[in-house]
C-alpha beads as a LAMMPS data file, in Angstrom:
LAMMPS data file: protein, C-alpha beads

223 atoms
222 bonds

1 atom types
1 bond types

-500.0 500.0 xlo xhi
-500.0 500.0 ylo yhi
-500.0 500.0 zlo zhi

Masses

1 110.0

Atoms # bond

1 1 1 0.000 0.000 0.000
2 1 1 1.116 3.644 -0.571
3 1 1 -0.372 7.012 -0.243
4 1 1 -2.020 8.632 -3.070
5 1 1 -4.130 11.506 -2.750
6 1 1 -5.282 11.207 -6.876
7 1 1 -8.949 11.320 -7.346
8 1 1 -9.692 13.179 -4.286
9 1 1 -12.024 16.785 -4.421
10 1 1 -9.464 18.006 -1.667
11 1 1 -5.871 18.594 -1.684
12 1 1 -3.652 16.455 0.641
13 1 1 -3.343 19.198 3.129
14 1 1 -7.440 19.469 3.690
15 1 1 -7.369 15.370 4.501
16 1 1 -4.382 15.171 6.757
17 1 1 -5.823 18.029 8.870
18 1 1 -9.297 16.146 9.000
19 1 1 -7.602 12.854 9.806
20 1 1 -5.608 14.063 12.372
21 1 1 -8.283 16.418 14.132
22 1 1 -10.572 13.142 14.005
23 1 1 -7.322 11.193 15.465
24 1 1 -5.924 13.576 17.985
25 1 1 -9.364 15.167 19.982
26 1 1 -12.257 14.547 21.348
27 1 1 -14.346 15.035 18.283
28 1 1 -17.201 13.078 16.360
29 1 1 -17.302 13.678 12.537
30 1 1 -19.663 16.340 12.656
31 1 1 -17.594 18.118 14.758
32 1 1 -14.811 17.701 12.549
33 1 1 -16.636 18.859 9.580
34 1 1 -18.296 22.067 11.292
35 1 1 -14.187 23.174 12.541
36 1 1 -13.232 22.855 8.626
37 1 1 -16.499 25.042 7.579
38 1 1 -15.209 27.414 10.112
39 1 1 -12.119 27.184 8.221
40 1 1 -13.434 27.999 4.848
41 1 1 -13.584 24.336 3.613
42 1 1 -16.597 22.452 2.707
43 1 1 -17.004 18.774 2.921
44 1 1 -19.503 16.261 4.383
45 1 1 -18.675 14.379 7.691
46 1 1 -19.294 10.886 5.723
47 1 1 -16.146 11.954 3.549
48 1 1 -13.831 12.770 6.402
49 1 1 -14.579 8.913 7.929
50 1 1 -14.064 7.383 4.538
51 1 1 -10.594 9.430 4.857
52 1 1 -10.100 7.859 8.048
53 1 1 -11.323 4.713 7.073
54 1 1 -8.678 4.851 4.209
55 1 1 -5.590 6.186 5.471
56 1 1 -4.918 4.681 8.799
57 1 1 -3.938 1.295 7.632
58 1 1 -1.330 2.875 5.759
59 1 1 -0.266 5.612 8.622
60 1 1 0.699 1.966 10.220
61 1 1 2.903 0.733 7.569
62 1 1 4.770 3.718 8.299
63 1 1 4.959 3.788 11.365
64 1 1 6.285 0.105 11.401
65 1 1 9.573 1.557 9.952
66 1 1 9.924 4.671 12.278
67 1 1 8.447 3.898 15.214
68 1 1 11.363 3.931 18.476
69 1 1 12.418 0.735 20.815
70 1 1 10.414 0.136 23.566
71 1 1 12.342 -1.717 26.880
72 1 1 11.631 -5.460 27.453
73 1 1 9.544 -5.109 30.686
74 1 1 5.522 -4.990 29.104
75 1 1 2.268 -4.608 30.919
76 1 1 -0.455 -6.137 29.197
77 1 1 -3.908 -5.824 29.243
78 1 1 -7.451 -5.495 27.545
79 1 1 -10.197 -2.942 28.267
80 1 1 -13.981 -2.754 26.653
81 1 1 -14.750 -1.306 23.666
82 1 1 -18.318 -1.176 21.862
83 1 1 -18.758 -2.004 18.672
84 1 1 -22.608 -2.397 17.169
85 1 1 -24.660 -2.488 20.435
86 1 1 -21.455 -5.419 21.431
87 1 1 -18.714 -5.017 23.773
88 1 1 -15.345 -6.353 21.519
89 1 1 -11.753 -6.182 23.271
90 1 1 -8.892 -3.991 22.819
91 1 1 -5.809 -5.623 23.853
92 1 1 -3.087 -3.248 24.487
93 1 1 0.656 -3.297 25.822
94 1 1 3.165 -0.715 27.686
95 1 1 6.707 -0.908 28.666
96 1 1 7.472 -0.142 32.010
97 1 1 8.364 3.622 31.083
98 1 1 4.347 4.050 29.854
99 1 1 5.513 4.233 25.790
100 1 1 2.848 2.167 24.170
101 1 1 3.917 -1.759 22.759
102 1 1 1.180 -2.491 20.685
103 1 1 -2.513 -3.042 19.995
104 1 1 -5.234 -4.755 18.840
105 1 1 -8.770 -5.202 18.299
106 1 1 -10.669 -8.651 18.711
107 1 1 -14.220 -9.639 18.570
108 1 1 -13.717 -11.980 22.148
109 1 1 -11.581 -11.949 25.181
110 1 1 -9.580 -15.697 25.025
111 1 1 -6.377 -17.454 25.174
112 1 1 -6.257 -17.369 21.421
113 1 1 -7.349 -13.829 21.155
114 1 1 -4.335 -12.972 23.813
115 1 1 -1.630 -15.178 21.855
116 1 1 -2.697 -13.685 18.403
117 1 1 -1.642 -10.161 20.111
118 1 1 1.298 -11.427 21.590
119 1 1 2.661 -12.460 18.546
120 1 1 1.927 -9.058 17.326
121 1 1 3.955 -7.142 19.313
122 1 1 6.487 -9.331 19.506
123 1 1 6.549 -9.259 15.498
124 1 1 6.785 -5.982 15.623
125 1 1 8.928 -4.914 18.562
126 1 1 10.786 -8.336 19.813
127 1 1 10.425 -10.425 22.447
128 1 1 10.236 -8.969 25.390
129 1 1 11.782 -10.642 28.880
130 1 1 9.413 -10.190 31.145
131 1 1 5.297 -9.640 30.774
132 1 1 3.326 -8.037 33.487
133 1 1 -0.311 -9.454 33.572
134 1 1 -3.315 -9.049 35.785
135 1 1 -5.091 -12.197 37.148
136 1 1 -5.972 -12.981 33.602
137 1 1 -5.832 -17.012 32.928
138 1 1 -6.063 -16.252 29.811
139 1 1 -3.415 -14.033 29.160
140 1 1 -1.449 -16.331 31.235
141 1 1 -2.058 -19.141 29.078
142 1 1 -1.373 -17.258 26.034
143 1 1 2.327 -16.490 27.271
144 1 1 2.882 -19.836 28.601
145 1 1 2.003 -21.373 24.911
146 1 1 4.386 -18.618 23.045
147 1 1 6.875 -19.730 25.351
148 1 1 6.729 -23.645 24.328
149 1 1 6.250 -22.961 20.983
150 1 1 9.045 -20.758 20.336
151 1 1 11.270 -21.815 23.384
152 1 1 11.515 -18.741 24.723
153 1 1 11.646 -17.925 28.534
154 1 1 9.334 -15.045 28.808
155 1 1 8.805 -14.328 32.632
156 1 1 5.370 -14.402 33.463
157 1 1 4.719 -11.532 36.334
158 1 1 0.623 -11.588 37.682
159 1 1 1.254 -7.837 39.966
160 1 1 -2.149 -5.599 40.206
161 1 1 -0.147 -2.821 40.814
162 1 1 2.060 -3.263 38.392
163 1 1 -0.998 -2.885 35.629
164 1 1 -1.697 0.136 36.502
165 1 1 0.661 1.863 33.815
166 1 1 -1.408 -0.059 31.105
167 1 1 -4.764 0.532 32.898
168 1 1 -4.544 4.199 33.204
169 1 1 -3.289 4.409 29.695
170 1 1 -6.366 2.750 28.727
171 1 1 -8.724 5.868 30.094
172 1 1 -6.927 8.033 27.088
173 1 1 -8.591 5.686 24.922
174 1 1 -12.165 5.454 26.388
175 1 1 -12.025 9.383 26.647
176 1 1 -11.210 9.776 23.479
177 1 1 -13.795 7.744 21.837
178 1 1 -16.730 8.985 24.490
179 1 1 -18.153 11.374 21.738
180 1 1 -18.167 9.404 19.417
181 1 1 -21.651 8.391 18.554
182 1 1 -20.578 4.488 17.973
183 1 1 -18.489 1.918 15.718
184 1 1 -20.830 0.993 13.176
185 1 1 -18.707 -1.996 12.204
186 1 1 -15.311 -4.075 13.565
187 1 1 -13.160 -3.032 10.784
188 1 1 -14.117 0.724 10.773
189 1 1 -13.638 0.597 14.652
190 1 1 -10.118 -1.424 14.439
191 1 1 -8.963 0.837 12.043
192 1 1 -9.934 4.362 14.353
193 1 1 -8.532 2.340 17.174
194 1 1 -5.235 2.270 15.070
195 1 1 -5.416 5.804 14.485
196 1 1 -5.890 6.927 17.720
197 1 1 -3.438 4.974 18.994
198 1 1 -0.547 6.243 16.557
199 1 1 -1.435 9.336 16.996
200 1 1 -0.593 9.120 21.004
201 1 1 2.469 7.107 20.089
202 1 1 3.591 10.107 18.003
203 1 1 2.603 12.630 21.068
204 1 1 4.503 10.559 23.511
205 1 1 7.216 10.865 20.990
206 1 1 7.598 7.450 20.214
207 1 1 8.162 8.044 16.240
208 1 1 11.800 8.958 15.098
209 1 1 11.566 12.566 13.105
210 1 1 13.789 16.111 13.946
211 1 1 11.591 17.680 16.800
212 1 1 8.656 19.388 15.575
213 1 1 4.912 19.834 15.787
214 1 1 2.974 16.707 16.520
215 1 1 0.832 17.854 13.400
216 1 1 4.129 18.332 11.211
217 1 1 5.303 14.357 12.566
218 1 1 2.036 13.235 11.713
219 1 1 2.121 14.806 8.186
220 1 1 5.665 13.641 7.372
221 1 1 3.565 9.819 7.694
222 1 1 2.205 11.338 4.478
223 1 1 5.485 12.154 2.481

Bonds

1 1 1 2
2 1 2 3
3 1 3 4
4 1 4 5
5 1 5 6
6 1 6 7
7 1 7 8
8 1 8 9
9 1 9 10
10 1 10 11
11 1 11 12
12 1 12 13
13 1 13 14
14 1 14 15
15 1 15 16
16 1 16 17
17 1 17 18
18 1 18 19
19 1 19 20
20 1 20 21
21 1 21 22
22 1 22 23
23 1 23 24
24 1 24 25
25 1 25 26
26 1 26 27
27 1 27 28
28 1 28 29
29 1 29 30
30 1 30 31
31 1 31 32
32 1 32 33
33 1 33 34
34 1 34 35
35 1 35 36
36 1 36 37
37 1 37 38
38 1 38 39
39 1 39 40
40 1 40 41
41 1 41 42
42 1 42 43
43 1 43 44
44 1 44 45
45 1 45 46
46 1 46 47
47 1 47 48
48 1 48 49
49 1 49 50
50 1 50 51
51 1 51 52
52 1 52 53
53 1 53 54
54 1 54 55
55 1 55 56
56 1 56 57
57 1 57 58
58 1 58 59
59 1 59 60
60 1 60 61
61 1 61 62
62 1 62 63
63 1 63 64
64 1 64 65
65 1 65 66
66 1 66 67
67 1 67 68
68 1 68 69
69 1 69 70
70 1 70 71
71 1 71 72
72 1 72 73
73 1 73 74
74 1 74 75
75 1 75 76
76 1 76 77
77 1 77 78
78 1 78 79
79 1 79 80
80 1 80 81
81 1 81 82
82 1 82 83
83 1 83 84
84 1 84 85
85 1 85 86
86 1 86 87
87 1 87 88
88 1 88 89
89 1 89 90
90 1 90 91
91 1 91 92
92 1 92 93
93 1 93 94
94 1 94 95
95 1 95 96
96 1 96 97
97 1 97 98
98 1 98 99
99 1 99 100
100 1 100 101
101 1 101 102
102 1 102 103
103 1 103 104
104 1 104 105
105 1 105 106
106 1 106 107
107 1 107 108
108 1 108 109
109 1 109 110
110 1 110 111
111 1 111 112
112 1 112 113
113 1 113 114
114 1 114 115
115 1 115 116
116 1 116 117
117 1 117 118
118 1 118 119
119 1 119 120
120 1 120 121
121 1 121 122
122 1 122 123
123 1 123 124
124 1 124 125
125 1 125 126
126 1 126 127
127 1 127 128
128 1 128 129
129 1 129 130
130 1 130 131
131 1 131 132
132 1 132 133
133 1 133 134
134 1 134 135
135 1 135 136
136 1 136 137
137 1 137 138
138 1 138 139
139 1 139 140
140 1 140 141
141 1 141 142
142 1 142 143
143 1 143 144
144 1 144 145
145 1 145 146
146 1 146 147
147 1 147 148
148 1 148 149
149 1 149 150
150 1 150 151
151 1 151 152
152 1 152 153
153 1 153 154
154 1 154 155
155 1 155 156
156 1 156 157
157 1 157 158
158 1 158 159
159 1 159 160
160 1 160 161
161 1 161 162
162 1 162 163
163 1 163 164
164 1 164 165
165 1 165 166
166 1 166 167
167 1 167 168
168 1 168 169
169 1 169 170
170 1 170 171
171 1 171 172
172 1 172 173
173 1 173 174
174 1 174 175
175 1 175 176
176 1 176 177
177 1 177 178
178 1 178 179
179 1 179 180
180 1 180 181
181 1 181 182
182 1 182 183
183 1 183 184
184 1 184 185
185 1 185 186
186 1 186 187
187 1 187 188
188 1 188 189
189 1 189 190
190 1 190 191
191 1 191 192
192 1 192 193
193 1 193 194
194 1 194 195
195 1 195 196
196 1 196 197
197 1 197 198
198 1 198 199
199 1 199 200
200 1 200 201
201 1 201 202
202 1 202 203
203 1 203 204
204 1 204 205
205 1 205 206
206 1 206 207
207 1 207 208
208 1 208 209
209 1 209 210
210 1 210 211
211 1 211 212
212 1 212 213
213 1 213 214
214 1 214 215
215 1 215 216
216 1 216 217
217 1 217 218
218 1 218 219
219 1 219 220
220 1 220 221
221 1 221 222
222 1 222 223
């Protein structure tokens, strides 16, 4: 995948400021769409999610090849997200200095939902040495069975307290998302989820690019 902004009404400046204002705040569509017409531009609130919809998979490819080390102590952890009237499961990883791991969206909270993550961020960041878990069995399990398939020694570490870095990162997430009016599908909620995320990553300066404005980092995604 690659960006291309051919065949759109709006010039590439117009859509990164939409996706990103959509990304970054508190803000449904609508919203969104009335801070552009304040700005002089025009366009429906159904075009700026089909922006959105569009361009984060491949803000992620990017970010794949500039995004920083993280340490090898995690805290893992899922939180609740609704999606169509259901509750679905965002699984989500810190290291121990709060700079996010990884994510992901699944449809149910399981051993094999846990593993797929773990594979995930471990794909895309290495394998960490240690993994801080709540009482989670299944999260437990899901560690245990990366460990005898790949025999590695991850050290499993089941410390309350030691969640709370991932559990209080999770409340940026549900805050940001509370205006929202709701995911009408998985795919379009996994792929705002991805946003979002990135997004903070870039904020808590987790991306490598000369010091700038998180907007200017976030546009350079684009070049």
């Amino acid at each position: 995948m690659c960006w291309t902004f051919k065949g759109h009404s709006f010039p590439k400046e117009v859509i990164l400021q939409a996706v990103y204002f959509k990304l970054r705040f508190s803000l449904s569509y609508r919203d969104v769409e009335e801070l552009l017409s304040i700005r002089g531009i025009r366009v429906d609130h159904a075009t700026i999610q089909r922006w959105v919809y569009k361009f984060t998979p491949l803000i992620e490819v990017v970010l794949k090849k500039r995004r920083k080390l993280v340490g090898n102590s995690w805290r893992m952890d899922e939180t609740y997200i609704k999606v169509k009237g259901e509750w679905m499961y965002l699984y989500r990883a810190v290291d121990k200095e709060g700079k996010t791991v990884d994510f992901l969206l699944t449809r149910r909270r399981s051993k094999l939902a846990a593993h797929k993550f773990l594979l995930k961020a471990i794909s895309n960041n290495g394998c960490p040495k240690v993994v801080s878990i709540d009482k989670s069995g299944a999260n437990k399990e899901a560690i245990r069975t990366y460990n005898n398939r790949s025999l590695k020694k991850i050290r499993i570490r089941q410390c309350k307290y030691l969640n709370n870095g991932v559990e209080g990162d999770h409340r940026f997430i549900k805050w940001r998302i509370q205006n929202m009016l709701g995911f009408k599908s998985f795919e379009s909620a996994s792929r705002t989820l991805v946003g979002i995320e990135i997004v903070r990553m870039i904020k808590k300066e987790q991306v490598t690019f000369p010091r700038c404005t998180y907007f200017k980092t976030f546009c350079s995604m684009a070049a």
